[in-house]
MOPAC internal coordinates of N, CA, C and O (Angstrom, degrees):
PM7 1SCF
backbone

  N    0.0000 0     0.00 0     0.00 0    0    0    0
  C    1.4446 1     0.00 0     0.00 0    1    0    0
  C    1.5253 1   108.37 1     0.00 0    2    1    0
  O    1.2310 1   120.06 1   -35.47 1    3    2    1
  N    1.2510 1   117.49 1   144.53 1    3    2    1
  C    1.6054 1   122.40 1   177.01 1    5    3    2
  C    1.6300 1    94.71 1  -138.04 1    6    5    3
  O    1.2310 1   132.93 1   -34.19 1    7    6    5
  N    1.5350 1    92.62 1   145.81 1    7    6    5
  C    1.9021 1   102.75 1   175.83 1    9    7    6
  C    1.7396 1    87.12 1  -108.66 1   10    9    7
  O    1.2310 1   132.45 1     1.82 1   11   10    9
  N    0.8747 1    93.56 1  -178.18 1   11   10    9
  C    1.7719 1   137.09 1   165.14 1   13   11   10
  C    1.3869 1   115.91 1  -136.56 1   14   13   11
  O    1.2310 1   130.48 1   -46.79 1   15   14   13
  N    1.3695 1    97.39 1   133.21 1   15   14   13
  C    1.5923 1    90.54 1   156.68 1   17   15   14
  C    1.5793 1   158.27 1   -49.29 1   18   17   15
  O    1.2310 1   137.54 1   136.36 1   19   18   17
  N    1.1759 1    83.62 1   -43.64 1   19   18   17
  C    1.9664 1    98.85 1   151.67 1   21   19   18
  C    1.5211 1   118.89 1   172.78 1   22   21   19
  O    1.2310 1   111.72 1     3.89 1   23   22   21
  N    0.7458 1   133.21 1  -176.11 1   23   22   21
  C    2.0058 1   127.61 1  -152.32 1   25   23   22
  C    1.8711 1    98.55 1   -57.22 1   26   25   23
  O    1.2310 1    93.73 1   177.81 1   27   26   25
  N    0.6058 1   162.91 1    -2.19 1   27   26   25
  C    1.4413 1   158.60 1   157.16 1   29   27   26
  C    1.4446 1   111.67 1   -82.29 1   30   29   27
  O    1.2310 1   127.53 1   168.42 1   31   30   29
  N    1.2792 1   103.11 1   -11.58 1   31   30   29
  C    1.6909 1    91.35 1   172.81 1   33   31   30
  C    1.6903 1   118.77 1  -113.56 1   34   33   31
  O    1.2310 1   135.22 1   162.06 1   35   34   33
  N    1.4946 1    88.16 1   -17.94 1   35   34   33
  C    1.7013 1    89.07 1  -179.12 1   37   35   34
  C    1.1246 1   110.78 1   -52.98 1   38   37   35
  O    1.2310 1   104.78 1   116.47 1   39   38   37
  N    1.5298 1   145.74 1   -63.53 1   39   38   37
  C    1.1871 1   157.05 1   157.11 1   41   39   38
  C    1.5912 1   115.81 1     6.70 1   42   41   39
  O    1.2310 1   132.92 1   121.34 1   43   42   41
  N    1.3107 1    92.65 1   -58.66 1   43   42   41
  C    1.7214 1   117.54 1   176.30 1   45   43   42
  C    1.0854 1   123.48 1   -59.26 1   46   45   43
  O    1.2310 1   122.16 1   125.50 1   47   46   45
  N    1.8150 1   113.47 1   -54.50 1   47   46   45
  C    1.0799 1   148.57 1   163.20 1   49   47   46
  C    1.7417 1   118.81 1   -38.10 1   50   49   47
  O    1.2310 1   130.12 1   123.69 1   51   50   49
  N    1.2839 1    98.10 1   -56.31 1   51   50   49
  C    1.3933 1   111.56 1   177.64 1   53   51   50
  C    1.9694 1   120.96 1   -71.69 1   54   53   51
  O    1.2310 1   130.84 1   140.18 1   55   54   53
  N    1.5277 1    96.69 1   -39.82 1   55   54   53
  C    1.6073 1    96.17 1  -176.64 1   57   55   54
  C    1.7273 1   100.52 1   -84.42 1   58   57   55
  O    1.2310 1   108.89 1  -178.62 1   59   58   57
  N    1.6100 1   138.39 1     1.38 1   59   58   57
  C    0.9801 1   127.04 1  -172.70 1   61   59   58
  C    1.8348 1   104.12 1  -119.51 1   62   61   59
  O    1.2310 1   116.60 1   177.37 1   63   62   61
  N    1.2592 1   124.08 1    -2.63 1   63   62   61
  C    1.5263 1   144.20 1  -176.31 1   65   63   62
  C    1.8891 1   103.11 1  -113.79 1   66   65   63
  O    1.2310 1   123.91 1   142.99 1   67   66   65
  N    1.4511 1   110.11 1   -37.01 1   67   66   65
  C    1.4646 1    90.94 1  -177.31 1   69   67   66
  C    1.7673 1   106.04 1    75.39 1   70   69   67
  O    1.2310 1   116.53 1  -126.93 1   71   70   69
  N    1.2064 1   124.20 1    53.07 1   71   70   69
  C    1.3355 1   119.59 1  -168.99 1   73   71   70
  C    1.5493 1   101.53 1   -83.81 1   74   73   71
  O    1.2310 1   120.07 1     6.82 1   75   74   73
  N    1.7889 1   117.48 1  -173.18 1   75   74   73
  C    1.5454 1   105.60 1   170.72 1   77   75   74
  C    1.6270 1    92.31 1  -143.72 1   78   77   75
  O    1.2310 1   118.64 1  -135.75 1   79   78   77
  N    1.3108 1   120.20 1    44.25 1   79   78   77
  C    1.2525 1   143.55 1  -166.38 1   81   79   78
  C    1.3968 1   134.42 1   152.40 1   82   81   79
  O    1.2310 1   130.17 1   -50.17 1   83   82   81
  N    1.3879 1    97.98 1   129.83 1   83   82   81
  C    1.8186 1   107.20 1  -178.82 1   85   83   82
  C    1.5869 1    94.99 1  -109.63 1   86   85   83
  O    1.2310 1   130.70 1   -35.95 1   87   86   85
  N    1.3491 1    96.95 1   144.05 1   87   86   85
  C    1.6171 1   105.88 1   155.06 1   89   87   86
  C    1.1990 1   130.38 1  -147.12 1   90   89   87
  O    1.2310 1   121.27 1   -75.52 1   91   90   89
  N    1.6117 1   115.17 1   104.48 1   91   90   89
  C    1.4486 1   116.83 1  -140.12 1   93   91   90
  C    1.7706 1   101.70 1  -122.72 1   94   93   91
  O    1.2310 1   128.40 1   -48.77 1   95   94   93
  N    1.7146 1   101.43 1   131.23 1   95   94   93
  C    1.2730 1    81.10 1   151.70 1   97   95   94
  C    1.5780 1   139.88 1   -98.39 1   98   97   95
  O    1.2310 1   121.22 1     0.91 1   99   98   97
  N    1.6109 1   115.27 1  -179.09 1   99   98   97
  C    1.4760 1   109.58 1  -173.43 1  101   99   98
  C    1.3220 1   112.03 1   -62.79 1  102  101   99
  O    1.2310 1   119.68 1   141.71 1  103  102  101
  N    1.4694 1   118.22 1   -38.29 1  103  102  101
  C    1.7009 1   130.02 1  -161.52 1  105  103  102
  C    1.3055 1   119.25 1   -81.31 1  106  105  103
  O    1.2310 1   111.69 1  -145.71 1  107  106  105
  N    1.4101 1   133.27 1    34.29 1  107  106  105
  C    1.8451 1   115.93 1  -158.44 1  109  107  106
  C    1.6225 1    92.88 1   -95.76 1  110  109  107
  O    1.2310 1   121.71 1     0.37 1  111  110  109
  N    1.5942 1   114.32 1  -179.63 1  111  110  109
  C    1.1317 1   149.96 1   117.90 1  113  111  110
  C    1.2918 1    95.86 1   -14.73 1  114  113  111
  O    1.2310 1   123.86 1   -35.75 1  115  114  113
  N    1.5754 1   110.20 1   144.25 1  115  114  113
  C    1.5433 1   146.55 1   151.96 1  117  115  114
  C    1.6212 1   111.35 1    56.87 1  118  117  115
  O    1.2310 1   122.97 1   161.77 1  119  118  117
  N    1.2022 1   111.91 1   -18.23 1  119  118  117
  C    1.5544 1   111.98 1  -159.94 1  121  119  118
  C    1.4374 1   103.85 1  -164.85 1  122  121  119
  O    1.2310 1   107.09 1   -83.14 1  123  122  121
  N    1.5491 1   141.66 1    96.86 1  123  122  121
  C    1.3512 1   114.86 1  -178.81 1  125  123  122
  C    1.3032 1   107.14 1   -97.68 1  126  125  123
  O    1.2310 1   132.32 1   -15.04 1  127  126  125
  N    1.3764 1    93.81 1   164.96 1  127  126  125
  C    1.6183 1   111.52 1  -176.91 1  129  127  126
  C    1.5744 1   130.87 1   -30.71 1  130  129  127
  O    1.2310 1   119.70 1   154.74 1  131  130  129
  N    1.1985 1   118.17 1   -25.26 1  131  130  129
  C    1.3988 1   122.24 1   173.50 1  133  131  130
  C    1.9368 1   100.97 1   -76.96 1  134  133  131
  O    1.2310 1   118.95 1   137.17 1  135  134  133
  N    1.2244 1   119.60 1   -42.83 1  135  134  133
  C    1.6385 1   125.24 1  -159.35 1  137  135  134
  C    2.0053 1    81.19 1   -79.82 1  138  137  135
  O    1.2310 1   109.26 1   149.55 1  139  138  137
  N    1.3404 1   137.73 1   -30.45 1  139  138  137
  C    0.9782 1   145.04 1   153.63 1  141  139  138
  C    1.4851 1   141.14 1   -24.88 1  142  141  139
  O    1.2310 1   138.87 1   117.10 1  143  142  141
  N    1.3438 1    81.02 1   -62.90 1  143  142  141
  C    1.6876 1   102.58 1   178.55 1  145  143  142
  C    1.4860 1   107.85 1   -84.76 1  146  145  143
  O    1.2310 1   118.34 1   153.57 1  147  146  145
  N    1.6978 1   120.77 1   -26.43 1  147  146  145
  C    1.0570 1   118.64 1   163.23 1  149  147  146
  C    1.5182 1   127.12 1   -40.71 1  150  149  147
  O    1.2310 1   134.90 1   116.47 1  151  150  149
  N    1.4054 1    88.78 1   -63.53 1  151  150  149
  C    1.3387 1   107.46 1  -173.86 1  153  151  150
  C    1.5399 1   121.37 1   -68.58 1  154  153  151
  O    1.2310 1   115.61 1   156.45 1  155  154  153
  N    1.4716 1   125.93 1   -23.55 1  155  154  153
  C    1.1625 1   134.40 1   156.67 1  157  155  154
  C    1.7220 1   113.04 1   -55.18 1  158  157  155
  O    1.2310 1   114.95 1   140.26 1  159  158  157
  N    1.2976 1   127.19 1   -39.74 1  159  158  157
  C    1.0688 1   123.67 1  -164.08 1  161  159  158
  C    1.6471 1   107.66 1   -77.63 1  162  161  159
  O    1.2310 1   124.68 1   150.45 1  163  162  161
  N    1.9457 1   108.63 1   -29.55 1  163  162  161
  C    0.9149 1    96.13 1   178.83 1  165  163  162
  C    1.5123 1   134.18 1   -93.93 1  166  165  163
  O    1.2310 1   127.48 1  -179.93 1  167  166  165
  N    1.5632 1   103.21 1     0.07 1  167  166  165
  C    1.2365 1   125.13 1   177.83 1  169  167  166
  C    1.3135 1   112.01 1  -106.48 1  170  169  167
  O    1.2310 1   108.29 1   150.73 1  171  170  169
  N    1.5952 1   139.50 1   -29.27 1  171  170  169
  C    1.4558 1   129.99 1  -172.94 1  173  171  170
  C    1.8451 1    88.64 1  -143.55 1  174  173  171
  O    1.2310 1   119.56 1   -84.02 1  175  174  173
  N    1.4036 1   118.44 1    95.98 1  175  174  173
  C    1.8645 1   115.19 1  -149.03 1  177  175  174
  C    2.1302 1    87.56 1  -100.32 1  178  177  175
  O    1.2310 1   124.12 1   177.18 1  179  178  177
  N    1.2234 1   109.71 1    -2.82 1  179  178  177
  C    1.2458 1   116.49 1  -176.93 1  181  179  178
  C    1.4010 1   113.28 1  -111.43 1  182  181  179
  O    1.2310 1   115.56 1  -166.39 1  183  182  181
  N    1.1698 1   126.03 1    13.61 1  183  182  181
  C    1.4132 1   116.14 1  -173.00 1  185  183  182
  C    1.2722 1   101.36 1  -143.89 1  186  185  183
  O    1.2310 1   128.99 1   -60.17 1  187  186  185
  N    1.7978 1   100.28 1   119.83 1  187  186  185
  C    1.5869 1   112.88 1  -139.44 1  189  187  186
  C    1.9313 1    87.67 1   -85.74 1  190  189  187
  O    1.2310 1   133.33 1    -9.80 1  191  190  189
  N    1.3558 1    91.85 1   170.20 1  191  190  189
  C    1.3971 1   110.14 1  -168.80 1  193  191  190
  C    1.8278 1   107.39 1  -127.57 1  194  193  191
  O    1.2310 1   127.01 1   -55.79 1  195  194  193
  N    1.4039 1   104.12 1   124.21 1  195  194  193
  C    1.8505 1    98.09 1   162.91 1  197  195  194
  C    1.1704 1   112.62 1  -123.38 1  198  197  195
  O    1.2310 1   123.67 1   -49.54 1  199  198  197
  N    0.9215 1   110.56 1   130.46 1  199  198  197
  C    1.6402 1   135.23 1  -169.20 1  201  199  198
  C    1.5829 1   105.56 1   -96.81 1  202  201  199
  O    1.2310 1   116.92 1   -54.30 1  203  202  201
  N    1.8128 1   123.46 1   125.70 1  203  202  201
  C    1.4205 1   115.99 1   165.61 1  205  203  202
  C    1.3598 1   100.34 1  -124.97 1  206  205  203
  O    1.2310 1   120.33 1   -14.84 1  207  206  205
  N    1.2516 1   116.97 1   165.16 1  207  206  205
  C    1.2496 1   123.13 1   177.05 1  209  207  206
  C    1.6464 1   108.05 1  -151.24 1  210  209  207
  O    1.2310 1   115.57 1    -5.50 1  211  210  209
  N    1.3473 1   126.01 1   174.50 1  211  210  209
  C    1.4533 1   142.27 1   136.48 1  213  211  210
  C    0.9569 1   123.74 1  -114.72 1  214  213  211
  O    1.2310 1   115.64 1  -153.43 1  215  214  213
  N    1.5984 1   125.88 1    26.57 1  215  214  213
  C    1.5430 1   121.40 1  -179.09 1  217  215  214
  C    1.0696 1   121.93 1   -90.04 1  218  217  215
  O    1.2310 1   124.92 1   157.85 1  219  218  217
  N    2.0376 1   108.16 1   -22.15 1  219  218  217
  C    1.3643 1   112.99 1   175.41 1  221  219  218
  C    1.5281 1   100.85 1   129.20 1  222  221  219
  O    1.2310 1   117.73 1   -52.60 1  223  222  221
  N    1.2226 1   121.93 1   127.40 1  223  222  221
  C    1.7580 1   151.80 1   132.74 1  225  223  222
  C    1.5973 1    86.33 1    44.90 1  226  225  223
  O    1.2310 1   127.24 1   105.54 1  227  226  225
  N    2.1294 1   103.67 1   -74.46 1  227  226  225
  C    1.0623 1    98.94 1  -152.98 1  229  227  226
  C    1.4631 1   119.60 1   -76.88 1  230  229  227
  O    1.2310 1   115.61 1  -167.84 1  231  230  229
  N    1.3069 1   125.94 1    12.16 1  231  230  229
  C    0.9440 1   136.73 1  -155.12 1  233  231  230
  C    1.9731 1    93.23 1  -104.92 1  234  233  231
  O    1.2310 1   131.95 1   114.84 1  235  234  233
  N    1.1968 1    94.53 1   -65.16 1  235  234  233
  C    1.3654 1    98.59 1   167.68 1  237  235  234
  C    1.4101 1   137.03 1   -38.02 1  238  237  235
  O    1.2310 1   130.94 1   135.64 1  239  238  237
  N    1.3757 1    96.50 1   -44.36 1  239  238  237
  C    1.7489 1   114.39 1   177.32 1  241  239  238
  C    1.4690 1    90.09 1   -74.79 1  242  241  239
  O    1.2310 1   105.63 1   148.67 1  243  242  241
  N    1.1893 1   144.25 1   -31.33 1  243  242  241
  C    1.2823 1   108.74 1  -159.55 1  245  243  242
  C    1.8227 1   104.92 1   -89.65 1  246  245  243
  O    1.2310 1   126.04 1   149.45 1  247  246  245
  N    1.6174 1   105.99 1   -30.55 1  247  246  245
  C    1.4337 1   119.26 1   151.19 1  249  247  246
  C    1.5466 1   124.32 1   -18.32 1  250  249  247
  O    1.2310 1   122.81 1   126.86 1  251  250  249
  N    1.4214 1   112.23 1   -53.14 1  251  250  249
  C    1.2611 1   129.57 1   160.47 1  253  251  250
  C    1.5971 1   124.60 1   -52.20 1  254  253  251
  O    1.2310 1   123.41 1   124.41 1  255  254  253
  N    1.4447 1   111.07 1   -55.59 1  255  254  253
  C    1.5284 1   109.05 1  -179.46 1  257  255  254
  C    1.5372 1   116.05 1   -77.11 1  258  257  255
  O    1.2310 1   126.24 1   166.66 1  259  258  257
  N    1.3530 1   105.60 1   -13.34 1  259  258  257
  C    1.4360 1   117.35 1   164.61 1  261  259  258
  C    1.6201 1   120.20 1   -67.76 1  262  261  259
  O    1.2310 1   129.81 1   172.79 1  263  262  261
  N    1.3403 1    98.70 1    -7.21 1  263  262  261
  C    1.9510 1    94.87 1  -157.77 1  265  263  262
  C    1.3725 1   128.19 1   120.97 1  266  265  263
  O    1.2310 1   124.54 1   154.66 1  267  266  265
  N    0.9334 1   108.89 1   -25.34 1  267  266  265
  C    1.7828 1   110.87 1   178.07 1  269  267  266
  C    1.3920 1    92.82 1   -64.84 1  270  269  267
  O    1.2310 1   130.15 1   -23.76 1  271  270  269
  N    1.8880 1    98.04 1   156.24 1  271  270  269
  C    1.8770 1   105.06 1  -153.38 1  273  271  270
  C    2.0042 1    55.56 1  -115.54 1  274  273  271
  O    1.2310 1    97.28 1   101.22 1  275  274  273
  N    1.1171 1   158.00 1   -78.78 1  275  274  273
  C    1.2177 1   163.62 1  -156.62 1  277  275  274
  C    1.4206 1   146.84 1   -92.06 1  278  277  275
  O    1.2310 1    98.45 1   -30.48 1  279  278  277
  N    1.0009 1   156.22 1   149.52 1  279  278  277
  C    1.5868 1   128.60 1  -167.34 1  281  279  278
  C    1.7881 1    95.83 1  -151.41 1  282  281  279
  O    1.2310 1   124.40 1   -25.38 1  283  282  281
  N    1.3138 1   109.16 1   154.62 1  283  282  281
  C    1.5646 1   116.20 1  -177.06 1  285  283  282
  C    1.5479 1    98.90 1  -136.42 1  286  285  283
  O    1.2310 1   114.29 1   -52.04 1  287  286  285
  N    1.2749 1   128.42 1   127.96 1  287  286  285
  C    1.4272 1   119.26 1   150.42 1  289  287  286
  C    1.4352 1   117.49 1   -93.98 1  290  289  287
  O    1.2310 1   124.87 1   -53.97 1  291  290  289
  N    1.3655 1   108.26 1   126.03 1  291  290  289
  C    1.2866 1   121.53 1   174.60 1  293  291  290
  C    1.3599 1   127.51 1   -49.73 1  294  293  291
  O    1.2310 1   106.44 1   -67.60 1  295  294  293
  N    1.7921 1   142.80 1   112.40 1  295  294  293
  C    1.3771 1   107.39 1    14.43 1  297  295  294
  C    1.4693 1    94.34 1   -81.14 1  298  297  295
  O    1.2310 1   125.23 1    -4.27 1  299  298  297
  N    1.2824 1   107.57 1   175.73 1  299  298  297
  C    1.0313 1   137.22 1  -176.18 1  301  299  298
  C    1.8074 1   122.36 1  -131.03 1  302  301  299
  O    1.2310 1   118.38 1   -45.30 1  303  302  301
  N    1.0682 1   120.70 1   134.70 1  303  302  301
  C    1.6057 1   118.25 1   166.31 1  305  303  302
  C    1.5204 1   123.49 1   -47.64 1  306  305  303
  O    1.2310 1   115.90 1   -75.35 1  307  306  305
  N    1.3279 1   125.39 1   104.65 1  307  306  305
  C    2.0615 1   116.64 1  -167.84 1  309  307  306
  C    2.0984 1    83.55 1   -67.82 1  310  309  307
  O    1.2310 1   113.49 1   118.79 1  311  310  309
  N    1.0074 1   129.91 1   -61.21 1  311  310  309
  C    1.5176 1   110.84 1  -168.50 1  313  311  310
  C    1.5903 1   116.79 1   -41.94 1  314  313  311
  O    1.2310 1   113.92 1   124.17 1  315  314  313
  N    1.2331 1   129.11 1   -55.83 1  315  314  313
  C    1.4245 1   130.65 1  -170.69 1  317  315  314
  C    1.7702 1   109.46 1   -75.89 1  318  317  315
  O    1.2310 1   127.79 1   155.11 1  319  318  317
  N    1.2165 1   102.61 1   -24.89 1  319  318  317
  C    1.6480 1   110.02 1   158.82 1  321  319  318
  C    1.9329 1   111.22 1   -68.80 1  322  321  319
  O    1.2310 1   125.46 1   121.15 1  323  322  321
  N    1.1482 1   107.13 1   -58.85 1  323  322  321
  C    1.7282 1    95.79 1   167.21 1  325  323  322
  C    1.1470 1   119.89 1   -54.54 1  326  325  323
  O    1.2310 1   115.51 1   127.57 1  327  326  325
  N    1.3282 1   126.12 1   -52.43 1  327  326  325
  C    1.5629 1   130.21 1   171.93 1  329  327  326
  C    1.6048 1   118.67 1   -26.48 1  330  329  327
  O    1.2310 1   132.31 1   113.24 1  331  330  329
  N    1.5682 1    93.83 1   -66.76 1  331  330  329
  C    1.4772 1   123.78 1  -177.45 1  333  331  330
  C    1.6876 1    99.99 1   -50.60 1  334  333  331
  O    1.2310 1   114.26 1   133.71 1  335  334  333
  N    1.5095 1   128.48 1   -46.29 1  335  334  333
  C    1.4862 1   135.45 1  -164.99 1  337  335  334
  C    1.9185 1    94.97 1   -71.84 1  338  337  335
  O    1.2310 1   130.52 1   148.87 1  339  338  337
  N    1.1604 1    97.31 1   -31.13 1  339  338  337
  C    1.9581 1   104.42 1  -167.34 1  341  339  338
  C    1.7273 1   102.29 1   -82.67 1  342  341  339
  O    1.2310 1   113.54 1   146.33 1  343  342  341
  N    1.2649 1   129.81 1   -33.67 1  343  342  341
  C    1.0411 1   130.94 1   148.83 1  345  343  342
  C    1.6488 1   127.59 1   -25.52 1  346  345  343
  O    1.2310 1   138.81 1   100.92 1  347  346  345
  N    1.6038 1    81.14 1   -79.08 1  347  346  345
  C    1.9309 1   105.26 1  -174.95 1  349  347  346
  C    1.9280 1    94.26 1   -44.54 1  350  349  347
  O    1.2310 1   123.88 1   122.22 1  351  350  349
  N    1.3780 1   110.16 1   -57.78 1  351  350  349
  C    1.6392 1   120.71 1  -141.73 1  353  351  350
  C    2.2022 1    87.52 1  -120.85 1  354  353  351
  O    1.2310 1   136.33 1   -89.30 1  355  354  353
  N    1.3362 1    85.98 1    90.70 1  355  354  353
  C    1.9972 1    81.67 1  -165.90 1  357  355  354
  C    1.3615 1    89.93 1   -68.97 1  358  357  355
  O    1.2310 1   119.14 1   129.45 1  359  358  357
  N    1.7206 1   119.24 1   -50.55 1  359  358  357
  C    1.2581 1    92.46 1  -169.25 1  361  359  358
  C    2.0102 1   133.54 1   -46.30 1  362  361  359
  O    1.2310 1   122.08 1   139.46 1  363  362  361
  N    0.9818 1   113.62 1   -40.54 1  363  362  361
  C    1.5243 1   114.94 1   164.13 1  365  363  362
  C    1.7378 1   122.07 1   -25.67 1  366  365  363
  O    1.2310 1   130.78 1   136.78 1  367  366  365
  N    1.3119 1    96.81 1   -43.22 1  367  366  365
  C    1.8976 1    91.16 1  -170.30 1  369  367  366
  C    2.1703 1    89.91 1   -91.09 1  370  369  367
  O    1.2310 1   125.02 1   167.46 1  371  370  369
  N    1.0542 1   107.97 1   -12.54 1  371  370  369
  C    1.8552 1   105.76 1   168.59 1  373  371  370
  C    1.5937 1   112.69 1   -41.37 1  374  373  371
  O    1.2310 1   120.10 1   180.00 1  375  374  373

């Protein structure tokens, strides 16, 4: 697992780590998650993204038309969130 500091670095983070998953929320520092997911799609367009939030539905859905392969509203279930990660990345549940 690798963090970033907050949506301006994931980007960075991701094309210099080689990740096989982002998991971002909507609310950060410097860059939120939608200007995020943008930018992931246009810089790493294969490396799926899940988006959680508590801001609400619409926040999520728009998460979605942005690129997120997934969406969580906060709280959230940790089992159907692992599930959901073993899906995206099969090798993991191997």
């Amino acid at each position: 697992m690798v963090e970033a500091p907050d949506g301006r670095g994931i980007v960075d983070t991701v094309e210099r780590e080689g990740v096989a998953l982002v998991v971002t929320d909507i609310v950060m520092p410097n860059c939120d998650g939608m200007e995020t997911i943008k930018a992931l799609r246009r810089a790493c367009p294969t490396v799926p993204v899940i988006a959680i939030s508590a801001r609400g539905q619409q926040y999520l859905d728009a998460a979605l038309s942005f690129g997120a392969c997934h969406i969580f509203a906060k709280p959230f279930e940790s089992e159907l969130f692992v599930q959901t990660i073993a899906k995206v990345i099969p090798t993991l549940s191997s």
